[in-house]
C-alpha positions in Angstrom: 93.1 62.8 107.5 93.8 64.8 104.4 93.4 61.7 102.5 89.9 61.3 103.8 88.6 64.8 103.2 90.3 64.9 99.6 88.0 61.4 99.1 85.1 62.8 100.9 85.3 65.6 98.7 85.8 64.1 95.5 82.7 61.5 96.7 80.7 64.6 97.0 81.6 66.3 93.8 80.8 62.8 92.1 77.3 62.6 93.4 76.6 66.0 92.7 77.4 65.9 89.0 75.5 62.7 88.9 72.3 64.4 90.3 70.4 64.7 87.5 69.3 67.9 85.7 65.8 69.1 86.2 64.0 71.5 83.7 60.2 72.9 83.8 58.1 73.2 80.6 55.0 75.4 80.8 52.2 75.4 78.5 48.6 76.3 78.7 46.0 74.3 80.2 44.1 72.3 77.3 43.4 68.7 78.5 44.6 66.7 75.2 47.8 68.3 75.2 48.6 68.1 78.9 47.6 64.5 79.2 49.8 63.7 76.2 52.6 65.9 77.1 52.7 63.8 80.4 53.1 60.3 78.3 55.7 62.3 76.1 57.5 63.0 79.2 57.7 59.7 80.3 59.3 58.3 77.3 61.8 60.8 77.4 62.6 60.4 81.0 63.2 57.1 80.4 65.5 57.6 77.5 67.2 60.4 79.1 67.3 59.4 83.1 70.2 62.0 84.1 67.0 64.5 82.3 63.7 65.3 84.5 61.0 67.3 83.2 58.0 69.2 85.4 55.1 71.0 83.6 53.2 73.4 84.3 50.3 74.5 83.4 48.1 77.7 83.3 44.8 79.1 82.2 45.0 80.2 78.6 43.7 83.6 79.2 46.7 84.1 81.7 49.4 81.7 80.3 51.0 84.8 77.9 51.4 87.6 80.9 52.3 84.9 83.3 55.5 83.9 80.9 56.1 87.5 80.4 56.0 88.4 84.0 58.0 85.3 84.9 61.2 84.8 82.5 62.3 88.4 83.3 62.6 87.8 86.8 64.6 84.6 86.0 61.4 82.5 86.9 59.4 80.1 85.5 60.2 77.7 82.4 63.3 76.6 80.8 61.2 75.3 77.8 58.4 77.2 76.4 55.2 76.7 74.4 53.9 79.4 72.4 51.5 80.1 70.2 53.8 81.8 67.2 52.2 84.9 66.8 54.0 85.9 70.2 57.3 85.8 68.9 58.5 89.1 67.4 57.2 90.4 71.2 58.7 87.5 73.3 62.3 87.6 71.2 62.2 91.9 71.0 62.4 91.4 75.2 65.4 89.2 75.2 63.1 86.4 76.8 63.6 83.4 74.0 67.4 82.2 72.8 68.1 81.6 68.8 68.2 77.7 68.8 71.6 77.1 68.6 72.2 76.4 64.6 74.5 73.4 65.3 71.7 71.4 66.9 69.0 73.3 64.7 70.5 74.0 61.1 68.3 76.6 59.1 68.6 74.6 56.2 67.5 71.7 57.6 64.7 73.2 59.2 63.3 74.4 55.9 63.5 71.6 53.8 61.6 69.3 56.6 59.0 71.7 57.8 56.5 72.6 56.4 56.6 76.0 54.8 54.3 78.3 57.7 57.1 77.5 60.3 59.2 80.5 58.3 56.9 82.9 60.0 59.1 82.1 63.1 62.1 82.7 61.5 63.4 86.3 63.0 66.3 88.5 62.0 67.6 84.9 59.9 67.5 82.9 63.7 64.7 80.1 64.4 63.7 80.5 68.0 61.5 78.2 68.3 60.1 75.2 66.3 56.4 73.5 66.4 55.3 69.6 67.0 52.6 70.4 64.4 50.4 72.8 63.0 46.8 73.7 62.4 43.9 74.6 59.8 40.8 75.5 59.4 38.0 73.5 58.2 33.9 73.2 58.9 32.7 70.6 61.3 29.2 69.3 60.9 26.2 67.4 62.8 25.3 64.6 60.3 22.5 63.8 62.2 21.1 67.0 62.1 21.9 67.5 58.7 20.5 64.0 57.9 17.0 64.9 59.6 17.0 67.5 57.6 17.7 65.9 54.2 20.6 67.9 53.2 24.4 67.7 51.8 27.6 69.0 53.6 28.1 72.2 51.7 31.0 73.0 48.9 30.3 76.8 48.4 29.3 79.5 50.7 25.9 79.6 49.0 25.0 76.7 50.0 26.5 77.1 53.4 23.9 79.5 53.6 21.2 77.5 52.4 22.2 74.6 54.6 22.3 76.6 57.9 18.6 78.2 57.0 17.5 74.4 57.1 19.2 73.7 60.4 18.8 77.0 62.3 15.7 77.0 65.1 14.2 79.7 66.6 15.0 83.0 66.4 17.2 86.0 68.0 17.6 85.9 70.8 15.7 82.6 71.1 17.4 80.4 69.5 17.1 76.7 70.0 19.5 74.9 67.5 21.9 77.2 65.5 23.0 77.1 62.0 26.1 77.8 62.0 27.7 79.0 65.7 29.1 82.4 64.5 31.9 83.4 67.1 33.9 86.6 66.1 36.7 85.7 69.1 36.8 82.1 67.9 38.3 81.2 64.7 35.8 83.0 62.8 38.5 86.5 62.8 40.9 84.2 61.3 38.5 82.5 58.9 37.3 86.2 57.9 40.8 87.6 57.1 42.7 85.4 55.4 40.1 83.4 53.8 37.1 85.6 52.8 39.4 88.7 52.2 41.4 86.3 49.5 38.5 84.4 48.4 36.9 87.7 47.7 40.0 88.9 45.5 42.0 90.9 48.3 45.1 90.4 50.1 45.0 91.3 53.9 48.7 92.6 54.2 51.3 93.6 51.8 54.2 90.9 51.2 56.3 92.2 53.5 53.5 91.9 56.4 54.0 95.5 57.1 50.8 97.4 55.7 47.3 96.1 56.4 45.4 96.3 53.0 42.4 95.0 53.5 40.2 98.2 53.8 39.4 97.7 50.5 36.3 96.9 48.1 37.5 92.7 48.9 37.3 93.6 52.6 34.0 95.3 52.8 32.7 91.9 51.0 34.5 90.4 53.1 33.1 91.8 56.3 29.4 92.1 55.0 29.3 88.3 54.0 30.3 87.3 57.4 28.2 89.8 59.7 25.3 88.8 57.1 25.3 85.4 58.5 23.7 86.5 61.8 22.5 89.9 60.7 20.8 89.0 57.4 20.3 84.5 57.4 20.3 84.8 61.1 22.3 81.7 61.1 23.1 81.9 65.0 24.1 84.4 67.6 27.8 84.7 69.5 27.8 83.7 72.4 25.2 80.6 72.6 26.8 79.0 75.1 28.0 81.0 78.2 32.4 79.9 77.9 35.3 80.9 76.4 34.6 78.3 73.2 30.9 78.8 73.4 30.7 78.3 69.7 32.5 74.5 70.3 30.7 73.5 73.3 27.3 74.3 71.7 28.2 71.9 68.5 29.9 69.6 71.6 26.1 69.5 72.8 24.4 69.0 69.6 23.1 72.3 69.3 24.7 73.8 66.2 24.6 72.6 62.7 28.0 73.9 61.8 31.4 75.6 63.1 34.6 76.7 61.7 37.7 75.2 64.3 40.5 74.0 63.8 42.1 70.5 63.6 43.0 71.3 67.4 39.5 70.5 68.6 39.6 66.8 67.1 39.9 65.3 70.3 37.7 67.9 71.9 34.7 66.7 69.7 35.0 63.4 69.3 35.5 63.0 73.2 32.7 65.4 73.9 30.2 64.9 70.9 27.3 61.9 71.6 26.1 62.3 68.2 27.3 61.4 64.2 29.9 64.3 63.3 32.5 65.2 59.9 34.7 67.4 58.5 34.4 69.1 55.6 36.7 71.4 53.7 36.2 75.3 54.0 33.6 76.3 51.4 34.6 78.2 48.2 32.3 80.9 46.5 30.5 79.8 43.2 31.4 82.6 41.1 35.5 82.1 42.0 35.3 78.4 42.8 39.3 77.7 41.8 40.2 80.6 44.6 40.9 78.3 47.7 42.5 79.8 51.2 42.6 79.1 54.5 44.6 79.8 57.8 47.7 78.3 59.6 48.4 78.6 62.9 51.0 76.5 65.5 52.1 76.7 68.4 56.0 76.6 68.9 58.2 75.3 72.0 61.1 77.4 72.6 64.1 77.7 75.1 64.3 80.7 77.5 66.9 82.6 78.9 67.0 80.9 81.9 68.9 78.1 80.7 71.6 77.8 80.7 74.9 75.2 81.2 73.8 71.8 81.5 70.1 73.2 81.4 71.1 74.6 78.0 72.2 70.9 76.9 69.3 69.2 78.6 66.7 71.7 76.9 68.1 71.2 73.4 67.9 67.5 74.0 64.0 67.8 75.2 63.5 69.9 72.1 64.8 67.7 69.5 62.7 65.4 71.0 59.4 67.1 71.0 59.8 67.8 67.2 60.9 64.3 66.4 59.0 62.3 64.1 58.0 59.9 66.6 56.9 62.9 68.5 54.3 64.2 65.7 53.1 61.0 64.9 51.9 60.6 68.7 50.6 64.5 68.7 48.5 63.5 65.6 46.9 60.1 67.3 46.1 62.5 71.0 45.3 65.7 69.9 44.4 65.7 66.4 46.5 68.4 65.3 48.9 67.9 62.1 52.5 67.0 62.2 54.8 69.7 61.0 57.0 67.3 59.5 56.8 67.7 55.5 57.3 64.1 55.2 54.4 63.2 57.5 51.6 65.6 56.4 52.2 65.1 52.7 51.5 61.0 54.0 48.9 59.9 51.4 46.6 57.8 54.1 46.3 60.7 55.9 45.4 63.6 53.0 42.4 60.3 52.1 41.3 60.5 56.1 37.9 61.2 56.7 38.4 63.5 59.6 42.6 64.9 58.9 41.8 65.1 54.9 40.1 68.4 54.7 42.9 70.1 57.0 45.8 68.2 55.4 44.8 69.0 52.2 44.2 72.9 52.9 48.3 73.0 53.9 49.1 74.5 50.1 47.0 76.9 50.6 46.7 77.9 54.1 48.6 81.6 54.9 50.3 81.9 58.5 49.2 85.5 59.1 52.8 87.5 60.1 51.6 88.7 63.7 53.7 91.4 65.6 51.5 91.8 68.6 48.7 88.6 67.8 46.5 89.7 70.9 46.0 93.6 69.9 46.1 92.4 66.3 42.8 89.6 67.6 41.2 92.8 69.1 41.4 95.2 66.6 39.2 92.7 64.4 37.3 91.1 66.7 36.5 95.4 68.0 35.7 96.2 64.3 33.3 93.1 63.8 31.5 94.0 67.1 30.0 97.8 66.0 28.2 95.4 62.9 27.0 92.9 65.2 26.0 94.6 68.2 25.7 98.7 66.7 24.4 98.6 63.7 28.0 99.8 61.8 28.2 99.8 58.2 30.7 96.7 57.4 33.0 98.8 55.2 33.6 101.6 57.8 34.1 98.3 60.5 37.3 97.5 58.2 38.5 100.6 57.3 38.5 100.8 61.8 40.2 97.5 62.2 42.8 98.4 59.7 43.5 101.6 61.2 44.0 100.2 64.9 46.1 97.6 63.0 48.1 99.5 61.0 49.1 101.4 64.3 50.5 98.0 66.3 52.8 97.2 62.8 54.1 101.0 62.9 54.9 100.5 66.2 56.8 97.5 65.6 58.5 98.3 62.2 59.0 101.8 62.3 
């Protein structure tokens, strides 16, 4: 009888062990990457059957508080995606684990990454790595660019000049924009770290510590860009009723122009029922050689919660997300580009019509060092506002978003 239990027991324990581990991935809700992430998770399943993987999704708007409400109560997701500027915040509360440097060495990291990635390098640790990364660049409607017998624009002025050609209608009635201005879109990005630089400023001191763009470079900065509504009356925010109103009006073939980023590839070419390119971000004519842009990514990390086999399981999933093989298919689904060195420095891909202008902007394209990206977004997004909508003088609208700014990096570094 002992005999029996002993085997019963060790039976038990066997089948136990061999049940397989089961970890839960959560990222926000945008179609191209679920759908994809849902192939990836296949092929890793398959490769890795004592390994399953759920995902979950959430609405952008409430994915951040829902991770930070979740992982403290030893909820939600094992594996993480973040957008980067979240880090210092997430790792501060103890939520993320340093990868661990056996599976992940620094070194290593660095020399085949691309250099943005470093902005999620905290305290020396990596806590996170990215499948790929973005830029900015302009998309344009060739069709209504061709009725109108002009040229995809290489400087600002003739950005200007092009939109005046397209643009139809008037505030508030307008029927076909010129450019679909959107402070909340990319345009707050596009406006500090490439019209501050291209305009002879630097938004933030080395360190990331001091905003120092209330300056002579950011007032240009900030009157050039309200001027494109205010003055050209170019478009209008807000077009389209939506959270991407700016995308979904050039989606419908409303809008002669937008700034995105090599995220909404897939968006528009699944969406848009009309001839559509990519063009690199303009430069100004008197400073043509002064080129910038902005680099953004969003990073899959490992939280607290696992731990033990979990632990094991999760660095295996993560290996695999940022895997060569991984980017590649990231690149084909979503459009965004991989963070491998080795594959965005791919010659056929800096020559592609569509990747080209964001490939080729990687040299030059800053990773802005966020401490707290969603106050950071509203202090300039605030700031642009009182010109749009009150009447503010542009230079007092910087010298308001850097003193709400410079309030969140005290509070983080001091």
């Amino acid at each position: 009888m002992k005999k029996l239990l002993t085997l019963a027991l060790g039976l038990s324990l066997a089948s136990a062990s061999a049940a397989p581990v089961t970890l839960t991935y959560w990222q926000y809700d945008f179609a191209s990457k679920v759908t994809t992430m849902n192939e990836l998770i296949k092929k890793f399943e398959a490769a890795n059957p004592d390994i399953k993987i759920k995902q979950e999704t959430f609405p952008y708007d409430a994915y951040s508080q829902k991770v930070a409400s979740s992982v403290p109560a030893g909820q939600g997701p094992d594996v993480v995606n973040l957008y980067y500027g979240w880090l210092p915040q997430y790792v501060d509360a103890g939520y993320l684990q340093p990868l661990p440097t056996k599976d992940f060495p620094v070194a290593k990291i660095e020399s085949e990454f691309v250099p943005m990635v470093k902005t999620s390098k905290i305290g020396g640790k990596y806590y996170t790595l990215p499948i790929s990364v973005r830029t900015l660049a302009v998309f344009y409607n060739k069709d209504l660019f061709k009725a109108a017998r002009i040229t995809p624009p290489r400087t600002w002025e003739d950005f200007i000049a092009a939109g005046e050609k397209i643009v139809k209608g008037a505030p508030p009635r307008f029927t076909t924009l010129g450019f679909g201005i959107q402070p909340d879109g990319q345009d707050y990005h596009m406006l500090r770290e490439v019209l501050v630089r291209q305009l002879g400023g630097q938004p933030y001191s080395k360190d990331g510590q001091t905003a120092t763009y209330d300056s002579a470079a950011g007032a240009k900065a900030m009157t050039f860009y309200t001027e494109l509504a205010t003055k050209y009356k170019l478009g209008v925010p807000n077009f389209f009723p939506g959270n991407n109103s700016y995308r979904d009006a050039f989606i419908a073939g409303k809008v002669g122009m937008i700034v995105d980023g090599s995220f909404a590839i897939n968006t528009i070419k699944s969406g848009a029922k009309f001839d559509w390119g990519v063009i690199p971000m303009p430069v100004f004519k008197a400073n043509p050689e002064v080129r910038s842009n902005f680099g953004s990514y969003w990073v899959n990390g490992i939280t607290k919660n696992a731990k033990g086999d979990k632990l094991d399981a999760s660095v295996k999933f993560l290996k695999f997300l940022t895997s060569e093989q991984t980017q590649r298919t990231w690149l084909e689904n979503v459009g965004e580009i991989p963070a491998s060195r080795k594959l965005a420095g791919d010659p056929a891909l800096r020559k592609d019509p569509v990747f080209g202008a964001f490939v080729g902007s990687l040299p030059f394209a800053h990773s802005t060092l966020f401490v707290d990206e969603a106050g950071q977004r509203k202090a300039w997004v605030d700031a642009i506002n009182t010109v749009l909508l009150k009447g503010a003088k542009p230079a007092d609208a910087v010298k308001q978003a850097a003193a709400e700014e410079q309030k969140i990096l005290n509070g983080y570094y001091k």
